[in-house]
N, CA, C and O atoms as a GROMACS GRO file, in nm:
protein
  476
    1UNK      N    1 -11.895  -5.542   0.097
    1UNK     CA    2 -11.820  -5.494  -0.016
    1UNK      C    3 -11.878  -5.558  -0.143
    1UNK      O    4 -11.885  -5.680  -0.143
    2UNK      N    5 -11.923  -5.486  -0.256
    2UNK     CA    6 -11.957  -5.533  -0.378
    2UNK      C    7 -11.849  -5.527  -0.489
    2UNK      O    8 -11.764  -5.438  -0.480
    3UNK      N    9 -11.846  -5.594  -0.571
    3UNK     CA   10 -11.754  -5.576  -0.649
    3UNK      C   11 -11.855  -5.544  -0.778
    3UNK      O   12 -11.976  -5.558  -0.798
    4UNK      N   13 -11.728  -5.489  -0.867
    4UNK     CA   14 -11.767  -5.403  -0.988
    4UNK      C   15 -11.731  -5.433  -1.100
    4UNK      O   16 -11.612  -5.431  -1.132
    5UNK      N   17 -11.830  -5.468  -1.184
    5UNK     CA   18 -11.754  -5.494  -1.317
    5UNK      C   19 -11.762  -5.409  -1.410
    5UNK      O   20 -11.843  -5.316  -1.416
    6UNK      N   21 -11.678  -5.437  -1.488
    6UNK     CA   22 -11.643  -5.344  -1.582
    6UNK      C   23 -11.799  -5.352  -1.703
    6UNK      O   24 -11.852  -5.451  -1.751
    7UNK      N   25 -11.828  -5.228  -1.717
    7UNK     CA   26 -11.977  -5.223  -1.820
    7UNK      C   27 -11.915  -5.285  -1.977
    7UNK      O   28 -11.990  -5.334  -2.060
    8UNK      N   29 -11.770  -5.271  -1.995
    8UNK     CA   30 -11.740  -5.351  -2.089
    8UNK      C   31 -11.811  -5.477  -2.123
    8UNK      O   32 -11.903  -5.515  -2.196
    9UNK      N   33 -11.710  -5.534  -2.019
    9UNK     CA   34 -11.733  -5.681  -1.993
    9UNK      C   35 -11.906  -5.750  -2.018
    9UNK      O   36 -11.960  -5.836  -2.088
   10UNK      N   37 -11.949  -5.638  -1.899
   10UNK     CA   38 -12.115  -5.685  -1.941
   10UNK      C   39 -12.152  -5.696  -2.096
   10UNK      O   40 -12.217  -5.794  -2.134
   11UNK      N   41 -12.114  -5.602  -2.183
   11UNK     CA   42 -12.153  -5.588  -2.255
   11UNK      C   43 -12.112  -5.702  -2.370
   11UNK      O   44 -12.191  -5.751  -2.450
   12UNK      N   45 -11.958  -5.735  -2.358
   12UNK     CA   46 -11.928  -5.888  -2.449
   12UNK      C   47 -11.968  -5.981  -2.393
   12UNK      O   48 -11.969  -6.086  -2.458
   13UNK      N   49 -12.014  -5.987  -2.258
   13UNK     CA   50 -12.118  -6.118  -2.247
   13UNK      C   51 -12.225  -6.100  -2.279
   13UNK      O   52 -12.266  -6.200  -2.338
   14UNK      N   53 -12.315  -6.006  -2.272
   14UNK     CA   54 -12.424  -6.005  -2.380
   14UNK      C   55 -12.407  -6.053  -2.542
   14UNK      O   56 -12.466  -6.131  -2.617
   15UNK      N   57 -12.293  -5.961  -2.553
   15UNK     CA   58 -12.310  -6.031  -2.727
   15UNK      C   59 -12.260  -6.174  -2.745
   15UNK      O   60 -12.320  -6.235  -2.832
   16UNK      N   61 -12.142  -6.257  -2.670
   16UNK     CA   62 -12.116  -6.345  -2.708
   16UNK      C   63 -12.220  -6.456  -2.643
   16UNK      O   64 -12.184  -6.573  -2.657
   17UNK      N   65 -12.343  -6.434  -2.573
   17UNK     CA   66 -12.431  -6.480  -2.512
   17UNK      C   67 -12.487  -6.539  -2.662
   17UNK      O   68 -12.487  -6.649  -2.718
   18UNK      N   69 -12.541  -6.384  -2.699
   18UNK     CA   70 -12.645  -6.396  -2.826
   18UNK      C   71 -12.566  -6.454  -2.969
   18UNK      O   72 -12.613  -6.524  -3.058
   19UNK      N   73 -12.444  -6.402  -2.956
   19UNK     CA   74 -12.390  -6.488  -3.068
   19UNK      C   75 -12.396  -6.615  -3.067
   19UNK      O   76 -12.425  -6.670  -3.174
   20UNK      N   77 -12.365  -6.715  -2.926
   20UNK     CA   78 -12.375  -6.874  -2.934
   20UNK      C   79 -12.528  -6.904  -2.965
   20UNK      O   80 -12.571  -6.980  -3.051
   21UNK      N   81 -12.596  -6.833  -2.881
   21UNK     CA   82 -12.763  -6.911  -2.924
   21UNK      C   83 -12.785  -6.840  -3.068
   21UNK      O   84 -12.812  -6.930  -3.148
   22UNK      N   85 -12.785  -6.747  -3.116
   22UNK     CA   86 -12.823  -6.734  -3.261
   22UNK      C   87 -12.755  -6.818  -3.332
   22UNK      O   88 -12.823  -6.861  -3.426
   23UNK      N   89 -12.603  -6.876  -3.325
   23UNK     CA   90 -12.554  -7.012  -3.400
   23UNK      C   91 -12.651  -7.089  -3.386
   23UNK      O   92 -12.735  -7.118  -3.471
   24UNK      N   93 -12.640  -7.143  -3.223
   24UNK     CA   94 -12.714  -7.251  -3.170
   24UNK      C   95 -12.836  -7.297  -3.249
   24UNK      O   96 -12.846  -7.407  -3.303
   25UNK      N   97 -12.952  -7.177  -3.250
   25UNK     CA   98 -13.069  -7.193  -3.317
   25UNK      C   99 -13.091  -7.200  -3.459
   25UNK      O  100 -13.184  -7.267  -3.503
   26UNK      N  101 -12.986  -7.114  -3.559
   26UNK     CA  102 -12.993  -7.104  -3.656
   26UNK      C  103 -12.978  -7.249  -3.747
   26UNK      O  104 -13.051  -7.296  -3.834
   27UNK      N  105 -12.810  -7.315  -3.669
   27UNK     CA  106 -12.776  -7.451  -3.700
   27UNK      C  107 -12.881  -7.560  -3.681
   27UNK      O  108 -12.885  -7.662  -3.750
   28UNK      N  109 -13.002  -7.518  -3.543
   28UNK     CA  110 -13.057  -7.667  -3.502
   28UNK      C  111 -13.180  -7.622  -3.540
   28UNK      O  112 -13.272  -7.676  -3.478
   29UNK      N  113 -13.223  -7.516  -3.646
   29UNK     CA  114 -13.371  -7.515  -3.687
   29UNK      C  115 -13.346  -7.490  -3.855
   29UNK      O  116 -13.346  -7.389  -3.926
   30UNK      N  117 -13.324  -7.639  -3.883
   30UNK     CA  118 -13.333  -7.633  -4.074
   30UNK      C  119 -13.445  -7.561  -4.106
   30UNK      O  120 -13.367  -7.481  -4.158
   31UNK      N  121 -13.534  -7.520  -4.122
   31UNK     CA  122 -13.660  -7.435  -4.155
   31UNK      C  123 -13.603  -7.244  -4.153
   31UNK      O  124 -13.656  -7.156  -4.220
   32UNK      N  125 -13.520  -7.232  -4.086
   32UNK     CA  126 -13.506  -7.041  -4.103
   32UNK      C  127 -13.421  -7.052  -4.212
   32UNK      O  128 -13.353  -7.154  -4.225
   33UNK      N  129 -13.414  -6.960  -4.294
   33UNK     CA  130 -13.368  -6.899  -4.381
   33UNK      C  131 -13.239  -6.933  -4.405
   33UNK      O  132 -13.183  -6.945  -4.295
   34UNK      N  133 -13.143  -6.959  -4.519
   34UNK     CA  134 -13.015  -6.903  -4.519
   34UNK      C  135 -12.950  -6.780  -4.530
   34UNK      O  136 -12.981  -6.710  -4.626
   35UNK      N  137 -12.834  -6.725  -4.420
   35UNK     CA  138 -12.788  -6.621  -4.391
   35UNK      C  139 -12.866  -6.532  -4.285
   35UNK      O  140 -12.819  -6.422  -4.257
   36UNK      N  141 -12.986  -6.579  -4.224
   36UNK     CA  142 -13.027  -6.525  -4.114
   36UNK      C  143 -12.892  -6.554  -4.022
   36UNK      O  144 -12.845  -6.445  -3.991
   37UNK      N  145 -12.835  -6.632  -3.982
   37UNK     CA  146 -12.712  -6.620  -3.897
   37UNK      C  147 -12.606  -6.543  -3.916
   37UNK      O  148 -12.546  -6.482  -3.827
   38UNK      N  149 -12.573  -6.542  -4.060
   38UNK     CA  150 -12.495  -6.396  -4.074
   38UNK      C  151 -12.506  -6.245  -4.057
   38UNK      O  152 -12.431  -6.148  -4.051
   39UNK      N  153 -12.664  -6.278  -4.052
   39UNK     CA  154 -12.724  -6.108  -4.045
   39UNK      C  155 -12.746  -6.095  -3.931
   39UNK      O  156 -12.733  -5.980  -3.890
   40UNK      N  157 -12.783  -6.195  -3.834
   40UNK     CA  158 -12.812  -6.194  -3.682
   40UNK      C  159 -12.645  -6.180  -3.648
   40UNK      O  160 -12.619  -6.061  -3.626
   41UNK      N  161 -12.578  -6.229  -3.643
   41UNK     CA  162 -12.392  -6.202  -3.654
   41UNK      C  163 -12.363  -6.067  -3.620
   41UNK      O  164 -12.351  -6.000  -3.517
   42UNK      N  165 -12.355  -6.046  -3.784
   42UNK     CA  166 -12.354  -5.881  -3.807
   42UNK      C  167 -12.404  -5.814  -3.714
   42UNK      O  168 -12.324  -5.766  -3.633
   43UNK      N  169 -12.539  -5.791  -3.697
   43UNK     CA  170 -12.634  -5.668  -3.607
   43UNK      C  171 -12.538  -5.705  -3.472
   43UNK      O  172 -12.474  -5.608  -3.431
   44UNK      N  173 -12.523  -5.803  -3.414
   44UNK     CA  174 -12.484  -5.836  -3.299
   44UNK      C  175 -12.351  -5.734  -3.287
   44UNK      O  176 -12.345  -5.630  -3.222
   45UNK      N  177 -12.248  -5.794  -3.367
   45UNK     CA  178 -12.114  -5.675  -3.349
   45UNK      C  179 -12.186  -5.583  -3.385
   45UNK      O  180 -12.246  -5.565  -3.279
   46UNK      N  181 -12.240  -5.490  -3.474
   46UNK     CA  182 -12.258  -5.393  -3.482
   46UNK      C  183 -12.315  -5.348  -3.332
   46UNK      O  184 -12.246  -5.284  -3.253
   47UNK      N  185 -12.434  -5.388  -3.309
   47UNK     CA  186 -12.487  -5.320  -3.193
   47UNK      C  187 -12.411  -5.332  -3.037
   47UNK      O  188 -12.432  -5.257  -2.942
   48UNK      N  189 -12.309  -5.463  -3.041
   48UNK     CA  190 -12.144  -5.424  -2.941
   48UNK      C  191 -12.142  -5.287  -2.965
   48UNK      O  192 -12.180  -5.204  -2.883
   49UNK      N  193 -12.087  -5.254  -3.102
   49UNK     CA  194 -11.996  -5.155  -3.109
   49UNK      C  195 -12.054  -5.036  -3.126
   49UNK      O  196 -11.979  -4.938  -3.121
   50UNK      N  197 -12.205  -5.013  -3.152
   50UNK     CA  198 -12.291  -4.870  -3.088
   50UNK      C  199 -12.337  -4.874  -2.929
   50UNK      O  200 -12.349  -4.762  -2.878
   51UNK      N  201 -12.360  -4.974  -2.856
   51UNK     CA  202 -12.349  -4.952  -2.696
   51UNK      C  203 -12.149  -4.899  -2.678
   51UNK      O  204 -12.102  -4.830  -2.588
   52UNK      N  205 -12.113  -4.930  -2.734
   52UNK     CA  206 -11.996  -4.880  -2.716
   52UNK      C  207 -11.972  -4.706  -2.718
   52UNK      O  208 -11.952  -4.612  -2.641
   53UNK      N  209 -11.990  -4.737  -2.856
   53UNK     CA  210 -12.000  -4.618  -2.870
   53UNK      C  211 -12.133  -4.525  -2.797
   53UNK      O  212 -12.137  -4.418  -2.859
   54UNK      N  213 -12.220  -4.527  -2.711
   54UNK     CA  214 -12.276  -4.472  -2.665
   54UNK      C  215 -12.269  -4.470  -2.529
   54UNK      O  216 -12.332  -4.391  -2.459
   55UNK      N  217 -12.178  -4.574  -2.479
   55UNK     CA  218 -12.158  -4.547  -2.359
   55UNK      C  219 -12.088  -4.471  -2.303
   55UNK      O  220 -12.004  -4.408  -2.367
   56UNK      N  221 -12.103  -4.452  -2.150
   56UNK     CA  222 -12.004  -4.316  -2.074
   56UNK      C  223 -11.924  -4.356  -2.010
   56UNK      O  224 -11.897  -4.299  -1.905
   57UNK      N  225 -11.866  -4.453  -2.045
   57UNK     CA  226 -11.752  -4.553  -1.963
   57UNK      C  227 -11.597  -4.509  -2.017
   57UNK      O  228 -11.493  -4.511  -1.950
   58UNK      N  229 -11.618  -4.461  -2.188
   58UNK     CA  230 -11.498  -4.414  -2.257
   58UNK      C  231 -11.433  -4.530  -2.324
   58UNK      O  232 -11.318  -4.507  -2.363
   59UNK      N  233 -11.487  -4.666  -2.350
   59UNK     CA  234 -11.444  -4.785  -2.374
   59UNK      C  235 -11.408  -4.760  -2.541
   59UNK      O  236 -11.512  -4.805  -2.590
   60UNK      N  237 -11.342  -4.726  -2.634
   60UNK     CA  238 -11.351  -4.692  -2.745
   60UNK      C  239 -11.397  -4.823  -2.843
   60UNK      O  240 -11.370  -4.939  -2.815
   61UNK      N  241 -11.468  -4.784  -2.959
   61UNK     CA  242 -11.521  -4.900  -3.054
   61UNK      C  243 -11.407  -4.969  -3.098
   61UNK      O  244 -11.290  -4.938  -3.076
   62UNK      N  245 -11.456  -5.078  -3.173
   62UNK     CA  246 -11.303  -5.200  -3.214
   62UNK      C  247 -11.325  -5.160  -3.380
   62UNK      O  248 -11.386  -5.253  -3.433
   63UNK      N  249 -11.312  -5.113  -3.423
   63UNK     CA  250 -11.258  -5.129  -3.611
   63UNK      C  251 -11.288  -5.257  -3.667
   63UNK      O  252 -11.379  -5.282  -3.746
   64UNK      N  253 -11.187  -5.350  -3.609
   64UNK     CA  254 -11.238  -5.479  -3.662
   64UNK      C  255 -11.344  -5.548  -3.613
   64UNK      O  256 -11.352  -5.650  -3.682
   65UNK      N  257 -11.440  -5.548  -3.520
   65UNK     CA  258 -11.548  -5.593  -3.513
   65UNK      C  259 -11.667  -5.511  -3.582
   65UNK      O  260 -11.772  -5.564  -3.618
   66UNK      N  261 -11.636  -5.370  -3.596
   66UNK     CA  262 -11.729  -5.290  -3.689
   66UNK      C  263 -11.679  -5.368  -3.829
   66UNK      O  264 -11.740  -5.474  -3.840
   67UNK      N  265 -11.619  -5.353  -3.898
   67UNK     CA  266 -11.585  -5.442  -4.036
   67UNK      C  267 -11.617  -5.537  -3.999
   67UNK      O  268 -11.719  -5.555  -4.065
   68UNK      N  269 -11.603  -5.643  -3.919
   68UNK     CA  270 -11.649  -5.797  -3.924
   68UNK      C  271 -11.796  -5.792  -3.938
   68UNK      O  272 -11.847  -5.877  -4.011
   69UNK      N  273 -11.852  -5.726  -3.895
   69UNK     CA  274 -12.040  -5.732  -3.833
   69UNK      C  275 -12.092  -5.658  -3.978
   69UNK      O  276 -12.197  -5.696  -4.030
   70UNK      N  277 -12.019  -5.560  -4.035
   70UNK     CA  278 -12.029  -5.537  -4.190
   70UNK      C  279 -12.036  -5.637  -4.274
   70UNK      O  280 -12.147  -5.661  -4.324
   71UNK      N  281 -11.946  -5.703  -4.303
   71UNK     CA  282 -11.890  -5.846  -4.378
   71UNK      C  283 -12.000  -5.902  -4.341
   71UNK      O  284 -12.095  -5.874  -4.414
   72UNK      N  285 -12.032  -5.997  -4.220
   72UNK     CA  286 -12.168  -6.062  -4.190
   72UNK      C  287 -12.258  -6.038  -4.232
   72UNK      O  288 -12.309  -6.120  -4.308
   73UNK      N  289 -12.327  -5.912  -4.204
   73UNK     CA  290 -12.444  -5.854  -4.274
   73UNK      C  291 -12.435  -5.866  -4.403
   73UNK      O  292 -12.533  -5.916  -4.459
   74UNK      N  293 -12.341  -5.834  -4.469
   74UNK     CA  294 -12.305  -5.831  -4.670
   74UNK      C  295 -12.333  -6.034  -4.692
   74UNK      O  296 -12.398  -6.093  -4.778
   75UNK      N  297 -12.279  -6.072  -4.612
   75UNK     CA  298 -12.240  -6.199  -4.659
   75UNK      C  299 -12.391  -6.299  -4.639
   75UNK      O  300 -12.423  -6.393  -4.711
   76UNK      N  301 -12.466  -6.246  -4.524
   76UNK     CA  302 -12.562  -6.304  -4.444
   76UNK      C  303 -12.737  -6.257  -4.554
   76UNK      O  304 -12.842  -6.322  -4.559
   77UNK      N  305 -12.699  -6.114  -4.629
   77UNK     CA  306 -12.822  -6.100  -4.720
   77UNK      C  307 -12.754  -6.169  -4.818
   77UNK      O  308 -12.819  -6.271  -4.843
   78UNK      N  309 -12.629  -6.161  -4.903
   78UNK     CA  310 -12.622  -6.261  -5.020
   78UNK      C  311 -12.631  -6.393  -4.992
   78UNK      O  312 -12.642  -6.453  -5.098
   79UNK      N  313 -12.633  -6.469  -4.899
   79UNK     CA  314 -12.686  -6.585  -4.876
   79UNK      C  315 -12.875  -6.609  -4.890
   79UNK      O  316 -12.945  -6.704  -4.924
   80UNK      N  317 -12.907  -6.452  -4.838
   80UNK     CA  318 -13.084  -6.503  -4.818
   80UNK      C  319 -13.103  -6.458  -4.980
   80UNK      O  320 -13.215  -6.472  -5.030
   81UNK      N  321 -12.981  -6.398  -5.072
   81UNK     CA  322 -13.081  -6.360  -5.189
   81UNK      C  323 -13.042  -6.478  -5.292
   81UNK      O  324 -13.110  -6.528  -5.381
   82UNK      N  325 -12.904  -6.509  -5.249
   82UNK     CA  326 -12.907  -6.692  -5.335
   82UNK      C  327 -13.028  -6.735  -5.310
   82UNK      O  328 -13.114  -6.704  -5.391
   83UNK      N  329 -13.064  -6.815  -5.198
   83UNK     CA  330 -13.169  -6.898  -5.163
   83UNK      C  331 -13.326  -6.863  -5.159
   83UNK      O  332 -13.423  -6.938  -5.152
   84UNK      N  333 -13.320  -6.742  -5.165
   84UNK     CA  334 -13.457  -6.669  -5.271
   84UNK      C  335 -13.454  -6.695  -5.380
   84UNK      O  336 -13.544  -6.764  -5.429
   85UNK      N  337 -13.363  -6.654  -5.446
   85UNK     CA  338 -13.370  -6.672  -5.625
   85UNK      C  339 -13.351  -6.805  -5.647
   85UNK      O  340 -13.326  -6.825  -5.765
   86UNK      N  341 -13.353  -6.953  -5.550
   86UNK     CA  342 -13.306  -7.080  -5.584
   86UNK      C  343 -13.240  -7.084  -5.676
   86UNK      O  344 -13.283  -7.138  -5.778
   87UNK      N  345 -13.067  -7.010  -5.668
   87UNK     CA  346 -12.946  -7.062  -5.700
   87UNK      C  347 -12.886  -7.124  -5.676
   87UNK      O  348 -12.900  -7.144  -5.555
   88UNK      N  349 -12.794  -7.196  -5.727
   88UNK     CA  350 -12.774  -7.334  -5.645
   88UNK      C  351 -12.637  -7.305  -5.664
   88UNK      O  352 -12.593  -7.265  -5.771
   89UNK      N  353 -12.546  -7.331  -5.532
   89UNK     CA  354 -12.385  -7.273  -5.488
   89UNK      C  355 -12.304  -7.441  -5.440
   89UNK      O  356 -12.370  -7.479  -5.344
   90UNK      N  357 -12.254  -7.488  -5.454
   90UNK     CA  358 -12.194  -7.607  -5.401
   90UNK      C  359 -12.158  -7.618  -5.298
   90UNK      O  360 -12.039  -7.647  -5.297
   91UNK      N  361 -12.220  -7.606  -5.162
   91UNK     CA  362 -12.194  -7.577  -5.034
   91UNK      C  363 -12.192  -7.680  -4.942
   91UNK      O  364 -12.296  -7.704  -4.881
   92UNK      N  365 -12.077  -7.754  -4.918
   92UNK     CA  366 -12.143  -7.891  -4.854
   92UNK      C  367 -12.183  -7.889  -4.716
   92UNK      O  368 -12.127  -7.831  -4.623
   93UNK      N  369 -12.289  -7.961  -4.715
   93UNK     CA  370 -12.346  -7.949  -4.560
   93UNK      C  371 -12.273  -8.000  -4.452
   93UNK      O  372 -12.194  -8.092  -4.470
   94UNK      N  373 -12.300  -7.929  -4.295
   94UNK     CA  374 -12.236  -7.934  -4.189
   94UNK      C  375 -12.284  -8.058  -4.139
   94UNK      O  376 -12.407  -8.064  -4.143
   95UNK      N  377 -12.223  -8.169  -4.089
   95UNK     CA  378 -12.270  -8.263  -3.988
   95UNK      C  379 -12.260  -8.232  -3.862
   95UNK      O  380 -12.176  -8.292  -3.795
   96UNK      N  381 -12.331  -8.149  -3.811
   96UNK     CA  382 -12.317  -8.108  -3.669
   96UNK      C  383 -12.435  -8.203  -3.609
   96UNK      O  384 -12.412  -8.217  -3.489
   97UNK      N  385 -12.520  -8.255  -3.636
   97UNK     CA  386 -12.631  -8.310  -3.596
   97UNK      C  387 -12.722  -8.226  -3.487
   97UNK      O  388 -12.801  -8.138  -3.522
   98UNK      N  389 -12.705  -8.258  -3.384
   98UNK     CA  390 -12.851  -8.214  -3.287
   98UNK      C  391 -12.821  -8.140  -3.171
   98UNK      O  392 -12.891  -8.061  -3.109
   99UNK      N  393 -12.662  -8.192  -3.144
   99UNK     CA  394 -12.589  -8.195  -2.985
   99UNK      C  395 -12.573  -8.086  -3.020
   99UNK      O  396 -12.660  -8.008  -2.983
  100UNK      N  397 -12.435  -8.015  -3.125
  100UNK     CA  398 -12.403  -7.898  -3.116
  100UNK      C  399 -12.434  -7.818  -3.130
  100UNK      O  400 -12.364  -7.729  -3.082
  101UNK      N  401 -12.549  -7.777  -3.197
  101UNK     CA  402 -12.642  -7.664  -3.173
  101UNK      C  403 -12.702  -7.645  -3.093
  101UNK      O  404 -12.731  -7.528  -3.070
  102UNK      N  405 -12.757  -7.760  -3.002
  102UNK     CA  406 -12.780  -7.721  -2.869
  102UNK      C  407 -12.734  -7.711  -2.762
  102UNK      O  408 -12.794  -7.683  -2.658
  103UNK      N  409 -12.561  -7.744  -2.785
  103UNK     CA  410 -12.513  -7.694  -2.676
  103UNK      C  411 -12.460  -7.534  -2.707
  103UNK      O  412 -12.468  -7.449  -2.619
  104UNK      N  413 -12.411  -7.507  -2.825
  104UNK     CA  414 -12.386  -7.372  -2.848
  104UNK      C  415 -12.533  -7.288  -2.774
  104UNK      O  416 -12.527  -7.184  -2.710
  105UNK      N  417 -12.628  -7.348  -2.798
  105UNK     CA  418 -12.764  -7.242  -2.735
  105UNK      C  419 -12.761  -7.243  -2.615
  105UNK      O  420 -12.799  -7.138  -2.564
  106UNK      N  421 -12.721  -7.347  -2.527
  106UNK     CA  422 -12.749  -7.319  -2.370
  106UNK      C  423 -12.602  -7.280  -2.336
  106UNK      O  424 -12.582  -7.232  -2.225
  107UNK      N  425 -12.506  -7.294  -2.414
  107UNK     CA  426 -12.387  -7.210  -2.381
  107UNK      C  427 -12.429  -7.070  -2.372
  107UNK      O  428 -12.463  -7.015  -2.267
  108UNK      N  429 -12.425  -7.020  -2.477
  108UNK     CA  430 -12.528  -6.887  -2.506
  108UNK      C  431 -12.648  -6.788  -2.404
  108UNK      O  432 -12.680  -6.673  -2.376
  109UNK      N  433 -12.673  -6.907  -2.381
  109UNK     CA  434 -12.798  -6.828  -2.270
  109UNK      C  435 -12.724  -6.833  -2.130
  109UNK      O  436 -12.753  -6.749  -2.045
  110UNK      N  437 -12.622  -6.936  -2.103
  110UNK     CA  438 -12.568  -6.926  -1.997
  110UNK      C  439 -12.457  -6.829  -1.974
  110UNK      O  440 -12.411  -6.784  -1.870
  111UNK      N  441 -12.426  -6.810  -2.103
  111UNK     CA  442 -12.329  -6.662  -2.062
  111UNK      C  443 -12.392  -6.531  -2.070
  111UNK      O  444 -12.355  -6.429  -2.011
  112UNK      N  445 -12.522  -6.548  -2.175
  112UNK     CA  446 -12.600  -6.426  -2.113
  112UNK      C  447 -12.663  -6.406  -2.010
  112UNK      O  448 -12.700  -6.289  -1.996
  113UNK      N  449 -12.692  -6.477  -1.929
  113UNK     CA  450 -12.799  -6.462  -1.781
  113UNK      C  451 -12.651  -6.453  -1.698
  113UNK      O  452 -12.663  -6.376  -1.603
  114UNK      N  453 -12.530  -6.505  -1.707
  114UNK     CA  454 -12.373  -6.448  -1.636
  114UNK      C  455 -12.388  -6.313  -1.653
  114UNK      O  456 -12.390  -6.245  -1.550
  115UNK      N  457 -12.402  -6.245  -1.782
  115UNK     CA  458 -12.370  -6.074  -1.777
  115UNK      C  459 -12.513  -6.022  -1.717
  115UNK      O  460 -12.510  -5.917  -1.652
  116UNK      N  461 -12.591  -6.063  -1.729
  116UNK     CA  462 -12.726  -6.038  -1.677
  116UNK      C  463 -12.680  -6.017  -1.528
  116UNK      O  464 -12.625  -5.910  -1.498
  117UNK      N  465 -12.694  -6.092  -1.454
  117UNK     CA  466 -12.652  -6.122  -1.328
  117UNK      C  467 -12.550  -6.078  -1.284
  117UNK      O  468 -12.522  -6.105  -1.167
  118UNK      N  469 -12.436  -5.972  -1.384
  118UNK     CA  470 -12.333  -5.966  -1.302
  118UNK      C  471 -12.347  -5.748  -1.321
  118UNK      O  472 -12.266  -5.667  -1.276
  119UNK      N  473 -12.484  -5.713  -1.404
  119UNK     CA  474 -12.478  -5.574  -1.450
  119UNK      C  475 -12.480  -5.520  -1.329
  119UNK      O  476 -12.476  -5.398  -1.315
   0.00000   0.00000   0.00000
């Protein structure tokens, strides 16, 4: 007997896979850009919510994760066009140090190789 999961399911462990390691990496590599994590964010719900919408399962899209992954994207290029134009915003920095970005990343990959493994 195999059991069956729901193609939903696969599918928010894919994204919340890629959402922890795109934190993960974004937070623990000072060198990328600011607002690449918001725009990597964004695409992420968005592209949830077009496998959604393209799938034949009948799972209907979420509203608020289409608006959230909007917002991200809006919020994630006005961050890369501050820090292009070196404007300077009063933003105080995160002390997350070293640990939590790398555990958000192998969190991340470990819940994506879970939906991997469970398609």
């Amino acid at each position: 007997m195999t059991a069956t999961v729901e193609p939903d399911r696969v599918r928010q462990g894919y994204a919340w896979g890629l959402f922890l390691l795109v934190l993960g990496l974004t937070w623990g590599i000072p060198l990328l850009p600011e607002g690449l994590a918001g725009v990597a964010v964004g695409l992420i719900l968005l592209g949830l919510n077009g496998a959604r919408y393209l799938g034949r399962d009948g799972h209907p899209t979420s509203t608020f994760t289409l608006a959230l992954g909007c917002i991200a994207v809006f919020v994630g290029l006005g961050a890369a066009a501050v820090d292009y134009a070196d404007l300077y915003l009063p933003v105080p920095p995160v002390p997350f140090g070293v640990v939590v970005p790398l555990l958000l990343a192998g969190l991340g990959l470990a819940l994506g190789l879970r939906a991997w493994r469970c398609r």
